[in-house]
C-alpha angles and dihedrals in degrees: 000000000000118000096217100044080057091049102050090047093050081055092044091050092043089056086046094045092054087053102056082040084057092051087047112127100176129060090230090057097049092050091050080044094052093043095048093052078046097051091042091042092048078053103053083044096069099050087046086051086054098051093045087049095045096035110081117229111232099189097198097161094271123146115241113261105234 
């Protein structure tokens, strides 16, 4: 399994998963539709909390880049 083909499909499914939160009529809708983006943001954040914590910072003065 490679980390960054899951993570590109858990951001995929949270952009999919807004938009169906966006064409939500019903409160109860809306609610299924904010707990699933949490639950696949908490996810995402786990793999981006990985890498942060295996990926070595090498502070050389750079700006960051976004």
């Amino acid at each position: 399994m490679d980390p960054e083909k899951i993570m590109d499909g858990i951001s995929i499914e949270i952009f999919t998963a807004l938009k169906a939160m966006e064409k939500a009529k019903t409160l109860e809708e809306k609610l299924m539709c904010s707990e699933t983006v949490k639950n696949l943001c908490d996810s995402l954040g786990v793999f981006l909390n990985l890498i942060s914590d295996i990926a070595p910072y090498d502070d050389d003065g750079e700006p960051i880049p976004f």
